[in-house]
KEGU-510598 format. One record per residue (C-alpha): residue in one letter; x negated, y, z. Coordinates in steps of 0.2 Angstrom, whole numbers, plus 5000, padded with zeros to 4 digits. Each point is the difference from the previous one (the first is absolute). Example, Ala and Ser with C-alpha at 12.3 -4.5 7.8 and 13.67 -1.06 7.14 Angstrom:
REM KEGU-510598
(r a; (4938; 4978; 5039))
(r s; (4994; 5017; 4997))
***
This chain:
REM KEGU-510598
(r x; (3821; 5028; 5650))
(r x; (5005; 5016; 5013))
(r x; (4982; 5005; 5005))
(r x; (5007; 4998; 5019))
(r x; (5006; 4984; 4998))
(r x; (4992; 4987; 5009))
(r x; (4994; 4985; 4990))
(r x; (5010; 4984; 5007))
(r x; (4987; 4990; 5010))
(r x; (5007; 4981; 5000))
(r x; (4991; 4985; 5010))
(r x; (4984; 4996; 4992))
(r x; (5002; 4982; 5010))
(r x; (5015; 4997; 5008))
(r x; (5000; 4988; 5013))
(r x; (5020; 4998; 5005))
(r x; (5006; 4984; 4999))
(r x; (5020; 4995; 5001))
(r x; (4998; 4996; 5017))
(r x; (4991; 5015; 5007))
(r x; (5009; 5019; 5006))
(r x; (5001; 5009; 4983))
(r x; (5000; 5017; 5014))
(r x; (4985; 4997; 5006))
(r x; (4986; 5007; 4994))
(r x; (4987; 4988; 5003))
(r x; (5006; 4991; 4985))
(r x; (4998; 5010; 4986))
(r x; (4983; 4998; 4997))
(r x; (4987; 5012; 4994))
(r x; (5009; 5015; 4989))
(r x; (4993; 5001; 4983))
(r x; (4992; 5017; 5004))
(r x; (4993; 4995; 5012))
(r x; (4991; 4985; 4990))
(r x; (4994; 5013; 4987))
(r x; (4992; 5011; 5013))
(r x; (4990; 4987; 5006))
(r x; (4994; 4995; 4984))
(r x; (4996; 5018; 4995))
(r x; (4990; 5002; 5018))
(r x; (4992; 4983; 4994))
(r x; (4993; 5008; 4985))
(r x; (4995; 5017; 5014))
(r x; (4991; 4988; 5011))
(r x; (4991; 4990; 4988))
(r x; (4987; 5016; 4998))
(r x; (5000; 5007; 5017))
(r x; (4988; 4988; 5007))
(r x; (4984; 5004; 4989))
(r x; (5004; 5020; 5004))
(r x; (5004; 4997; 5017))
(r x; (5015; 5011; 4999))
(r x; (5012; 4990; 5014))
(r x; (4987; 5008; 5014))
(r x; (5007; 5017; 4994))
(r x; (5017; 5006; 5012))
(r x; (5010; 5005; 4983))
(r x; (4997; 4985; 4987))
(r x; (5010; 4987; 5008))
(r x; (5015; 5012; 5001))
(r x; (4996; 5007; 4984))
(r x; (5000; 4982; 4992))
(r x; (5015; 4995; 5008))
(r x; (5009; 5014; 4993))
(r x; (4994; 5000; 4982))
(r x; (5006; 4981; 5000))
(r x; (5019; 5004; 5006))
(r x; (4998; 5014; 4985))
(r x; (4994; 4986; 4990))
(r x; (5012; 4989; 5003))
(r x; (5015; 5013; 4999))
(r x; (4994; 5003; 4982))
(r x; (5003; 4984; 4995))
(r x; (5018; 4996; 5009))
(r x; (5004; 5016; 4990))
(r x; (4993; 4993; 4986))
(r x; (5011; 4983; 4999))
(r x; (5013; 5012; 4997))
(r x; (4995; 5006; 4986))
***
């Protein structure tokens, strides 16, 4: 894969149904990047508590973008 490709990035739960707008985006559900990010910042918070890291300014953005890393490793990794 070109290392500036992006990974595709289907619908981890789609939601549209025959008789809903197909434009609209209220009804594509949660992208699966999305879905792996959160499970990834799952993992992250699980151990914040017992160091109290969330009251430091920098974790939770810190957190949040180690997950989307995370989570775009393994979209580029279903290509494989």
């Amino acid at each position: 894969m070109e290392e500036n490709k992006k990974p595709q990035n289907p619908n981890a739960f789609p939601t549209r149904t025959e008789y809903e707008d197909p434009t609209n985006p209220i009804y594509s559900g949660m992208t699966l990047r999305d879905y792996f990010a959160a499970k990834a910042m799952q993992s992250f918070l699980s151990n914040c508590g017992k160091y109290n890291l969330l009251n430091t300014s920098e974790i939770p953005l810190l957190i949040s973008k180690d997950s989307y890393k995370i989570a775009d490793t393994m979209l580029k990794q279903r290509e494989l």
